[in-house]
Gaussian input, Z-matrix of N, CA and C with variables (Angstrom, degrees):
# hf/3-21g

backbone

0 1
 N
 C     1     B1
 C     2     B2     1     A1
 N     3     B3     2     A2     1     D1
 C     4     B4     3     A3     2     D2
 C     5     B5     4     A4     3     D3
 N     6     B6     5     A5     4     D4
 C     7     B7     6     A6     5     D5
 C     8     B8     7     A7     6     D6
 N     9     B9     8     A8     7     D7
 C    10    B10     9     A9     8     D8
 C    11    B11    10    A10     9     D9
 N    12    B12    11    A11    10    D10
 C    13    B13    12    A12    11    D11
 C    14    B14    13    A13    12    D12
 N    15    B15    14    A14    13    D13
 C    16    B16    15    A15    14    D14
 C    17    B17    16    A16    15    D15
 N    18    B18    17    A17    16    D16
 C    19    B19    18    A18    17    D17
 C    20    B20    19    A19    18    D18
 N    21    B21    20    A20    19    D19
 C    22    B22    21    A21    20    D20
 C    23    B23    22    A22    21    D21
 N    24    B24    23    A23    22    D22
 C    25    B25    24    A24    23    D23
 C    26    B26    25    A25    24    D24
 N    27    B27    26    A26    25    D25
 C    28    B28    27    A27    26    D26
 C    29    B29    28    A28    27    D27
 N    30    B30    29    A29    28    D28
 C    31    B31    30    A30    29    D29
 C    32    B32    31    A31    30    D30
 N    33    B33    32    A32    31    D31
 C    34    B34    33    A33    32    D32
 C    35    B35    34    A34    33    D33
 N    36    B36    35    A35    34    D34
 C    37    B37    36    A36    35    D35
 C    38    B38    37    A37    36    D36
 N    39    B39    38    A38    37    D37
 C    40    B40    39    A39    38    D38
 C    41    B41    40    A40    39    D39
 N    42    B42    41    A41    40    D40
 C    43    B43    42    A42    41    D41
 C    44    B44    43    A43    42    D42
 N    45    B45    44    A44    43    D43
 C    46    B46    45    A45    44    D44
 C    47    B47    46    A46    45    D45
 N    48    B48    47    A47    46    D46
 C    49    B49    48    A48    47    D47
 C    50    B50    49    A49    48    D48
 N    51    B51    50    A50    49    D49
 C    52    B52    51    A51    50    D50
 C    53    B53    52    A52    51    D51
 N    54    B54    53    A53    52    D52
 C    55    B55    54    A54    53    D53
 C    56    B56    55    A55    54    D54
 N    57    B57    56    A56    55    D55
 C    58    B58    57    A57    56    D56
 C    59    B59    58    A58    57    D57
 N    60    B60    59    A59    58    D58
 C    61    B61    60    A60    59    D59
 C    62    B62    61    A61    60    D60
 N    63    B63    62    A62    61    D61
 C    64    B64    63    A63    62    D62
 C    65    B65    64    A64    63    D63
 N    66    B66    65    A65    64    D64
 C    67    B67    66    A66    65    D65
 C    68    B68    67    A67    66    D66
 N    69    B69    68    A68    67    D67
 C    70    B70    69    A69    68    D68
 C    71    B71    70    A70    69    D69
 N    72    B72    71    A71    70    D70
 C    73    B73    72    A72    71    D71
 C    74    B74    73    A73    72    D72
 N    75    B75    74    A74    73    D73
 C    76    B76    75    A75    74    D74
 C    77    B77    76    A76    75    D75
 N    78    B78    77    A77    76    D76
 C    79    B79    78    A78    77    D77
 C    80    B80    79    A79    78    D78
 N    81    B81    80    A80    79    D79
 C    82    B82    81    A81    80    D80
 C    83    B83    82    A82    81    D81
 N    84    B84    83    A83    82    D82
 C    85    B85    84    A84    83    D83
 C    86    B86    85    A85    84    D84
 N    87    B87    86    A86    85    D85
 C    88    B88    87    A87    86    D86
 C    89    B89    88    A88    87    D87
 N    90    B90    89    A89    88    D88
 C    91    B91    90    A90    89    D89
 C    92    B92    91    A91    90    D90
 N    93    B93    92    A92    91    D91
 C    94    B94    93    A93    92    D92
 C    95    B95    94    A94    93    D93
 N    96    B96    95    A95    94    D94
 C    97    B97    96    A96    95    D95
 C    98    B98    97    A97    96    D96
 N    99    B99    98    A98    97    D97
 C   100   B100    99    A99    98    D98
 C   101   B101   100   A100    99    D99
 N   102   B102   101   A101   100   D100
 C   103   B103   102   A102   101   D101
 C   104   B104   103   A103   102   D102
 N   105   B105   104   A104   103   D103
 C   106   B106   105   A105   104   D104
 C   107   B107   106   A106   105   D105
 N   108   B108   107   A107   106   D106
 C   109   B109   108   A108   107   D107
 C   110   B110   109   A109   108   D108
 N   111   B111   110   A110   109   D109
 C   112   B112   111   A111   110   D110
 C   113   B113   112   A112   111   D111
 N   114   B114   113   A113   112   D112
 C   115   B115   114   A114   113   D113
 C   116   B116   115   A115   114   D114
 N   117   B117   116   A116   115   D115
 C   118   B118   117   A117   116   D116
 C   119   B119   118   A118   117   D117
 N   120   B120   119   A119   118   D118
 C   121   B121   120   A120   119   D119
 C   122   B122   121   A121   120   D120
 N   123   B123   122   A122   121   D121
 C   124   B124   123   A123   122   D122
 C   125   B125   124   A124   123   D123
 N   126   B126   125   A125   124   D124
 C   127   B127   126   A126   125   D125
 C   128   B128   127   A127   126   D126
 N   129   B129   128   A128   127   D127
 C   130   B130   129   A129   128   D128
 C   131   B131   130   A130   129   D129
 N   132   B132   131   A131   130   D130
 C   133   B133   132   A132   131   D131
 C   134   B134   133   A133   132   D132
 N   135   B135   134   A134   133   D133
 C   136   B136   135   A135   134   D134
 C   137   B137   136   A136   135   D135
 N   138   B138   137   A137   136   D136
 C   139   B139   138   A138   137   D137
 C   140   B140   139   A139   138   D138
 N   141   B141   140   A140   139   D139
 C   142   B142   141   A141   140   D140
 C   143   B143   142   A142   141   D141
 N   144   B144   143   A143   142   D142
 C   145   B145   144   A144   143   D143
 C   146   B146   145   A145   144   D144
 N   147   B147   146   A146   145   D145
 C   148   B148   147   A147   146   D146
 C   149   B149   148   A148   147   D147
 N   150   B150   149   A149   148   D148
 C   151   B151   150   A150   149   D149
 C   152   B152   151   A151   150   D150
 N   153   B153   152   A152   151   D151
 C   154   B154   153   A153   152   D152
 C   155   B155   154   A154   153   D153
 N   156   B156   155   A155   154   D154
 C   157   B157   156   A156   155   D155
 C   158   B158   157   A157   156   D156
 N   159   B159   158   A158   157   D157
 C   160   B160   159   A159   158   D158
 C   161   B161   160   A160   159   D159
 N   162   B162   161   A161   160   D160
 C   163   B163   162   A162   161   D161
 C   164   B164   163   A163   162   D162
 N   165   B165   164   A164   163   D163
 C   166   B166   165   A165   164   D164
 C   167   B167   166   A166   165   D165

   B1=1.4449
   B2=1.5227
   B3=0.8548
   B4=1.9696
   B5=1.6619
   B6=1.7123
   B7=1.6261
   B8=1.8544
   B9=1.1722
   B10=1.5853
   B11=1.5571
   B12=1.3199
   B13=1.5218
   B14=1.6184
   B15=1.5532
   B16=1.5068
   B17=2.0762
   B18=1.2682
   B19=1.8143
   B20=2.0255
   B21=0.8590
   B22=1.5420
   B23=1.7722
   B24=1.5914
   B25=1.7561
   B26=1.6716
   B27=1.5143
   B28=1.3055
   B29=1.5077
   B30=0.9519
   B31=1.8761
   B32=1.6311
   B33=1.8862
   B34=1.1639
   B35=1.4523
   B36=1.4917
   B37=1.4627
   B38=1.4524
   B39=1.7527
   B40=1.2049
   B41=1.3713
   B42=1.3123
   B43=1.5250
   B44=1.6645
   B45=1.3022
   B46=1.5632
   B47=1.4812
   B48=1.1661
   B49=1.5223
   B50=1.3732
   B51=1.0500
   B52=1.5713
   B53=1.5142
   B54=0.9501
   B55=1.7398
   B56=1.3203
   B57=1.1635
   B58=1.7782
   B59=0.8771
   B60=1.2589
   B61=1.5683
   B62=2.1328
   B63=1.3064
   B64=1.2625
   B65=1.6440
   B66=1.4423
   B67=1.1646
   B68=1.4096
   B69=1.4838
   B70=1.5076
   B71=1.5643
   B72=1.4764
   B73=0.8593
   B74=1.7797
   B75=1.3421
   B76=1.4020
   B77=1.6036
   B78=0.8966
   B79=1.8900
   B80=1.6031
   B81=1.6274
   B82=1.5617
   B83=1.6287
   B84=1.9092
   B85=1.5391
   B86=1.8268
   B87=1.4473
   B88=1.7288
   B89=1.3704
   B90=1.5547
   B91=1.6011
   B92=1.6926
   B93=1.5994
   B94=1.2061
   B95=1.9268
   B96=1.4071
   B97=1.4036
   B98=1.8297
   B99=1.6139
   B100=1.5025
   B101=1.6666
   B102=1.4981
   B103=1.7935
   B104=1.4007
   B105=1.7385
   B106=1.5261
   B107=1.5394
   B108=1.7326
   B109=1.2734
   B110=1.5251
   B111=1.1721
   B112=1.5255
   B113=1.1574
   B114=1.3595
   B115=1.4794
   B116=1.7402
   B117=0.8846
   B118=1.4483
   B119=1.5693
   B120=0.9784
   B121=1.8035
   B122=1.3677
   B123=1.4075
   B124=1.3084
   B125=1.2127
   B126=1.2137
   B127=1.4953
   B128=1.6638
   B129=1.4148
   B130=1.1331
   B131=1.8957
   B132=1.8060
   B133=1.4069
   B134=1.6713
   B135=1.1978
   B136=1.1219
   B137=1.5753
   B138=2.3443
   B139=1.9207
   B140=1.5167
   B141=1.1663
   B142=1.8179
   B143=1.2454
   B144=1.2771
   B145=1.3331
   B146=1.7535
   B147=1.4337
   B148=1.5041
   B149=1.8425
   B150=1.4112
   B151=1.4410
   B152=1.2809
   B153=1.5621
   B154=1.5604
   B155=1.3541
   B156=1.6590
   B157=1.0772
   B158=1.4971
   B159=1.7659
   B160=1.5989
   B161=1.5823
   B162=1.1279
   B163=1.4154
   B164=1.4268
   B165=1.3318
   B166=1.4863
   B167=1.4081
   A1=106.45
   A2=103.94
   A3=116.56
   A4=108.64
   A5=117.08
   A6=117.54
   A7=106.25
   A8=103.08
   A9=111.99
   A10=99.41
   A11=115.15
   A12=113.79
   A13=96.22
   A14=131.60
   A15=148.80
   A16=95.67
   A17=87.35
   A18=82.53
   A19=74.66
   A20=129.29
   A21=138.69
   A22=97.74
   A23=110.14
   A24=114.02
   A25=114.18
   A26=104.87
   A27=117.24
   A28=108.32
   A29=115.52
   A30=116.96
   A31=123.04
   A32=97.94
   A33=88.29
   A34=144.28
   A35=110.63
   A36=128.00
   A37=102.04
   A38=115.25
   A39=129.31
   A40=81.28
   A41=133.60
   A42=141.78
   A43=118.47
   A44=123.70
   A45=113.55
   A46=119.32
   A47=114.98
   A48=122.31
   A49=115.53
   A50=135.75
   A51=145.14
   A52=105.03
   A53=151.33
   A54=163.39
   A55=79.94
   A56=147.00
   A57=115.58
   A58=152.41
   A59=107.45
   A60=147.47
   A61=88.78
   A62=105.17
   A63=98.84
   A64=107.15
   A65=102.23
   A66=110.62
   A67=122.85
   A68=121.73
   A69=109.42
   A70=114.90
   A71=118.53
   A72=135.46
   A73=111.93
   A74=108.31
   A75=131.89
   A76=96.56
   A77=139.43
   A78=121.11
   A79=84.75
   A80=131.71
   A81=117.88
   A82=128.29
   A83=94.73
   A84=78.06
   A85=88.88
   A86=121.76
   A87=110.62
   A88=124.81
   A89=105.02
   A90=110.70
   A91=103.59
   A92=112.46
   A93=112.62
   A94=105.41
   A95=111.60
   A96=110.08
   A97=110.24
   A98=76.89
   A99=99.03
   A100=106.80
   A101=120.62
   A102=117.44
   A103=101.68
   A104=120.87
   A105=127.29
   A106=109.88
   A107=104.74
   A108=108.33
   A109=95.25
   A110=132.88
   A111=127.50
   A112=113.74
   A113=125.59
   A114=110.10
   A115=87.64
   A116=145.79
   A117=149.82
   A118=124.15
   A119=125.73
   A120=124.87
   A121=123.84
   A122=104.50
   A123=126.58
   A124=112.12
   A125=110.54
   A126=97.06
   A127=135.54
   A128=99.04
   A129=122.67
   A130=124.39
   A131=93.02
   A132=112.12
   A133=102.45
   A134=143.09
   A135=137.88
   A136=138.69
   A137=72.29
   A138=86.82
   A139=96.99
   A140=123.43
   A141=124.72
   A142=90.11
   A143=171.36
   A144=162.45
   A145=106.01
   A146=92.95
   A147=95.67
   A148=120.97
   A149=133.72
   A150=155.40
   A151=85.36
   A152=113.19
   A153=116.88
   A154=125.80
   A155=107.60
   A156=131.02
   A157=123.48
   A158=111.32
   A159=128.93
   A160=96.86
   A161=143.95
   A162=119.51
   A163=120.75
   A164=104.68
   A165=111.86
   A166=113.86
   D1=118.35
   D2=-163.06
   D3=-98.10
   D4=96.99
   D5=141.86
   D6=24.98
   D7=-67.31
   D8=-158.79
   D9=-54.77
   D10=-47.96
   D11=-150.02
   D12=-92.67
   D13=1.91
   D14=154.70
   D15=-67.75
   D16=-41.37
   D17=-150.43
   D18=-74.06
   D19=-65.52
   D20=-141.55
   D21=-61.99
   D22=-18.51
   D23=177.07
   D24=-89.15
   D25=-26.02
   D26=176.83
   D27=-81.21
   D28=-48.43
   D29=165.52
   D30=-32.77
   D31=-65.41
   D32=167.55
   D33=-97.66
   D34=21.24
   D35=-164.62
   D36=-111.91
   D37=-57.59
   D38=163.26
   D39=96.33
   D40=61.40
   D41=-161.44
   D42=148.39
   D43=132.89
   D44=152.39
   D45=-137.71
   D46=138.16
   D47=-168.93
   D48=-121.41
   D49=138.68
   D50=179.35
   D51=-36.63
   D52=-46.99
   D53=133.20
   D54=-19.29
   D55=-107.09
   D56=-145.84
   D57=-22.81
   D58=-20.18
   D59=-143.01
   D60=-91.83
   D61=-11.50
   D62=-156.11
   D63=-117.28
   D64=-2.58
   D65=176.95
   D66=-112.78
   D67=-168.80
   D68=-174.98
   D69=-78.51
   D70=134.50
   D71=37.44
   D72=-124.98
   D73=2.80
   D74=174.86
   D75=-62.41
   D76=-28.82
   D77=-147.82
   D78=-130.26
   D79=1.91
   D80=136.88
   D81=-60.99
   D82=-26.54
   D83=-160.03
   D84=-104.24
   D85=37.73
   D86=-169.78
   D87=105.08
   D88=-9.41
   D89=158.73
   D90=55.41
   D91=-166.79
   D92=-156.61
   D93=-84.92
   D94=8.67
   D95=149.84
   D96=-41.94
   D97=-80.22
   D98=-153.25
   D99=-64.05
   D100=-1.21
   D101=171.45
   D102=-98.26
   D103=2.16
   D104=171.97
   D105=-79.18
   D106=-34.96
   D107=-166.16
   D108=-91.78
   D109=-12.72
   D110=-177.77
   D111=-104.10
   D112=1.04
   D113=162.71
   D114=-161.16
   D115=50.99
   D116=129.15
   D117=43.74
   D118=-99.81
   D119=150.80
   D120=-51.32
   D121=-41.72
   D122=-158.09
   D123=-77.62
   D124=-5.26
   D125=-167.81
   D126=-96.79
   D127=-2.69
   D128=169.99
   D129=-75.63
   D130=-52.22
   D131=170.65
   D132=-68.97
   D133=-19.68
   D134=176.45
   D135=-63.51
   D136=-31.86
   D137=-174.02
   D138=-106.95
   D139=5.42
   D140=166.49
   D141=-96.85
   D142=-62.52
   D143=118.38
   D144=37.20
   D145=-81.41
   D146=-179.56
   D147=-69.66
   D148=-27.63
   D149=144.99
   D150=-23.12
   D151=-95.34
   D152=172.54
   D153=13.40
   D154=-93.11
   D155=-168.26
   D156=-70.21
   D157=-5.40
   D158=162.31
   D159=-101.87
   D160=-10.61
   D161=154.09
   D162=-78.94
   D163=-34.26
   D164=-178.31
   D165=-28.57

């Protein structure tokens, strides 16, 4: 699951939420399974992290 296709949902949303994870193009490559298994705890505090830093 590739950075790029994070940056390319935040572009056009101006936001990303755990629910994305389930749509295209996230839920081709394993959806919010497979961003559970790639960042585990983290992955929640990661995308309020990044939210964050596009409201800023």
């Amino acid at each position: 699951m590739g950075s790029n296709k994070i940056k390319e949902q935040i572009a056009h949303n101006a936001e990303m939420t755990v629910d994305d994870f389930e749509y295209t193009p996230f839920n081709q490559e394993g959806g919010l399974l497979k961003a559970r298994e790639l960042f585990g705890t983290d992955l929640e505090p990661l995308i309020n992290e990044l939210n964050g830093y596009l409201i800023a």
